[in-house]
Structure formats: C-alpha cells, structure tokens
N, C-alpha and C positions, 0 to 999 in steps of 0.2 A: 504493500500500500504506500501510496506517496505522503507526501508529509502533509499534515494538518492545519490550516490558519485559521486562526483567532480574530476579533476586531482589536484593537487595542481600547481598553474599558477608561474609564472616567478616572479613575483612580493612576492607572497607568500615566496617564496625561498629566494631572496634577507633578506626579512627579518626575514627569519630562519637562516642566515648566520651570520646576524648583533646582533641578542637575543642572538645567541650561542656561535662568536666569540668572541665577542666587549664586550656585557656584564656578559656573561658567564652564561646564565640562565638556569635551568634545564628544564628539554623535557616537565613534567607538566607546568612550565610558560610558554612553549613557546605555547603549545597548548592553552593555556588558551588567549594568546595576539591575535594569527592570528584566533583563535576561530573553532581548529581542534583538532581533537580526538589526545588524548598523543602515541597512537600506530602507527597512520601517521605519527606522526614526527621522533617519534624513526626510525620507517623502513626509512623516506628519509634521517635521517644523517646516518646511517650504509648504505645507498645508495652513497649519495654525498660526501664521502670522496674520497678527492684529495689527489694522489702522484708527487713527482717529477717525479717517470720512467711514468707516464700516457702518458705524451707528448712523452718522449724519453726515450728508454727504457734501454738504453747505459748510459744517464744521471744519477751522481749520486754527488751532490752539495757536494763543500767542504765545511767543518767543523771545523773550528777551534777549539782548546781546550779551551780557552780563551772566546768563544761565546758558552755561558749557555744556552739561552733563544732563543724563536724566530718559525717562519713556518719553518725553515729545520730542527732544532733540536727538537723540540716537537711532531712531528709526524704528521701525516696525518693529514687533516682540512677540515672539511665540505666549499664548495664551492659550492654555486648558480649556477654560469656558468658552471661549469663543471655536474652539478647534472641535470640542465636543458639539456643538452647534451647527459646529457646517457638518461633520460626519454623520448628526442626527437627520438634516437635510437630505444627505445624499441619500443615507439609506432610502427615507422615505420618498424620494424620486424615484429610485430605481424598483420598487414595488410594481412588477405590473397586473392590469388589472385582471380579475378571473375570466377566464372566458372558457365556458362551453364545458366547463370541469364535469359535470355530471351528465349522466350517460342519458337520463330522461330528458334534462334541457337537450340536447343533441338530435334526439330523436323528434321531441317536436317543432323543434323548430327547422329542419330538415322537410318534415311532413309538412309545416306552413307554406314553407320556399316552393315548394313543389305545388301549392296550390296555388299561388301567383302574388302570395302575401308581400307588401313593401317591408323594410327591416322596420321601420319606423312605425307598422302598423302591427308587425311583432311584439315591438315593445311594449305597445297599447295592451295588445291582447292579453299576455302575458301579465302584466299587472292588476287587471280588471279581471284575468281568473285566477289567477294565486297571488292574491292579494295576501295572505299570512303566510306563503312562502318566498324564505329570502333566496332559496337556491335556485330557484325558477324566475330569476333574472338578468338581462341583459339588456344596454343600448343598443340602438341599433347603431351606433358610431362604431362601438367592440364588434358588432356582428357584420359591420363591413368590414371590417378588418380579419375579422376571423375568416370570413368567406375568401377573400382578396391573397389570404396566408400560403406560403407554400406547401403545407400539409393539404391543403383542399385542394387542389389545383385538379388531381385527378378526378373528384368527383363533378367537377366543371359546372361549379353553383352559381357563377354569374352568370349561367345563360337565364337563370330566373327571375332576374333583374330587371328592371323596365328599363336601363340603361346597360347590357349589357358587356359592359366595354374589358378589353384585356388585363386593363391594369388600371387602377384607382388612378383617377387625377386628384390632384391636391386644389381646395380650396380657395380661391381668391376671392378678392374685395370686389366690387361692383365699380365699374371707370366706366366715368362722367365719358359721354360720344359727345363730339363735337366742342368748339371753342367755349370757353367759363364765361366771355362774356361776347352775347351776339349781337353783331354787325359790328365789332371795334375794329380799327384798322392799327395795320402794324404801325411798329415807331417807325422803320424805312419809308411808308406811305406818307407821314405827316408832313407836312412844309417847317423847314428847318426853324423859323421863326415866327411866333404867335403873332405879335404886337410886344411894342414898348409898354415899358412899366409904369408911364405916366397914363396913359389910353386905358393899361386894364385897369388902373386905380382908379380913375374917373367915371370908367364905365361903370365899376364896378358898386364907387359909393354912390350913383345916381339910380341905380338898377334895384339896391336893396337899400337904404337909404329910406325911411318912415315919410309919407306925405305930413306934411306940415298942415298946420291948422288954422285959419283964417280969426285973424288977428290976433296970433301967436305970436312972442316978440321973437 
C-alpha cells in the first residue's frame, strides 16, 4: 500500500506559526518538530501568509518612518487562523455535489428522459412527489451535467433533449444588437468645430435663461 496523507489539523498550524514566527526556525526544523514532510510545510506557509488588504481590501496601515521593525512593516506572516480559513475554504469548494448516487433516482429519472420530460420539469416532478425524501433529489443544472458526463455518453441521453446538441455550451449574458444609442453619429462624422464659446454662452443663457416679469426691476 502507498503511503497515507493527512490534512494538517489546527493544532499542527498553531505551531507552525509559533516555530516560524516566534523562533524563527527553518521549514527543515519545522518538519522535523511536528514530524511532516519539509515540502508540506513549505507549501502551507507560501499558503498561510496573511495580509492586511485580506480582511479589507481598502485597508492599508500607517507606517511611520520612525517604526523599522514589526507585522506591518516586514511583510506578510504566516498565520494559523487565517491558513486554517483558507484550507476550510478549499475543502469546502472542492465538495462536489451528489449526483445520481442512488440507484432509484437513476432509474427514474432515466424512465422520465425517455418520456420526453425537460430536466427542469424533472426537478419539478421530483419535489412535488417526494416531497419528505431528500435522496430523490436533483437540479436539473447537476442532471445536465450528469447527462453531458462521460460515463453517459454510451447510453446517448441527449438525444432526449429538446436541444439535443453534442456537447453542453456554456452560458452567456444576453448582448444589446445594434448601436447603445440610435441614430448618433460617429466622432469622425462630426465637423471639427461647434461654434465659439462666446455664441454657445449666449445662446445658451438666452435659451434657458427665466422670462422676466413685466415690471420687474
């Protein structure tokens, strides 16, 4: 059997923080202390370096000239809590979601595709009849995706598709057809000079300028 990995836990980190900041020890000691490989630890402090902008990205601490030394002028620092934060992160990214796990989902909804059901009208279905089971669920976002998967391919489930096409297109936004604003002419159409700045001022305070009042002083 090959050999086994671990995550490195909360604890671990703590005192990757404390070897690294506190007494300054190089990534071979430190593997050697918590008794992990020197290339884990290297990758989680190039991982768990903390900035100021992390929390706030607007934030940017003042520095005196006078203050040589210190966590805002020496740069980034490996930090536990923040290292444990992105690792919770990631994990939780990389979850993905259930699909098709159970052999009854599988089967009916297989038997739906085959009666000409949209996924979307799947999803419907499937909700409004098991309604108190959670394993008899799926979007139909997952169940395109499941269908689209190269495990299916052989049983050729997009042909039951109302768009049956080879391979999933990706999503786009809707683009405005035609010019944002109509009938404007380009800047190369315009005549290089309007009028002088005494003419449009004139024009300008006589055009909006309040009618006066008849025996107004």
């Amino acid at each position: 059997m090959g050999q086994q990995y671990s995550h490195l836990s909360s604890e671990e980190r703590i005192l990757i923080e404390k070897l690294h900041c506190e007494q300054h020890l190089s990534v071979r000691k430190i593997a050697e202390e918590i008794g992990r490989d020197k290339s884990t630890v290297s990758r989680e402090l190039r991982r768990g370096l903390w900035f100021a902008s992390n929390e706030n990205g607007s934030y940017r601490p003042y520095r005196p000239k006078r203050l040589k030394t210190g966590p805002w002028t020496s740069g980034p620092f490996y930090s536990a809590l923040a290292a444990q934060r992105k690792a919770d992160l990631r994990r939780r990214g990389s979850r993905k979601p259930r699909r098709m796990d159970s052999d009854r989902l599988r089967a009916w909804v297989l038997d739906s595709l085959r009666r000409g059901w949209s996924p979307e009208l799947i999803e419907g279905r499937l909700k409004a009849q098991y309604a108190g089971d959670p394993s008899m669920r799926i979007s139909h976002e997952c169940l395109c995706q499941w269908i689209y998967a190269k495990p299916q391919r052989a049983l050729d489930l997009r042909q039951y598709l109302a768009r049956g096409r080879k391979r999933r297109t990706r999503k786009k936004g809707r683009k405005a057809k035609g010019p944002r604003i109509p009938m404007r002419v380009p800047i190369a159409d315009r005549p290089e000079a309007v009028g002088s700045r005494k003419g449009s001022a004139i024009s300008s305070r006589t055009r909006w300028s309040a009618p006066r009042r008849r025996g107004a002083a």
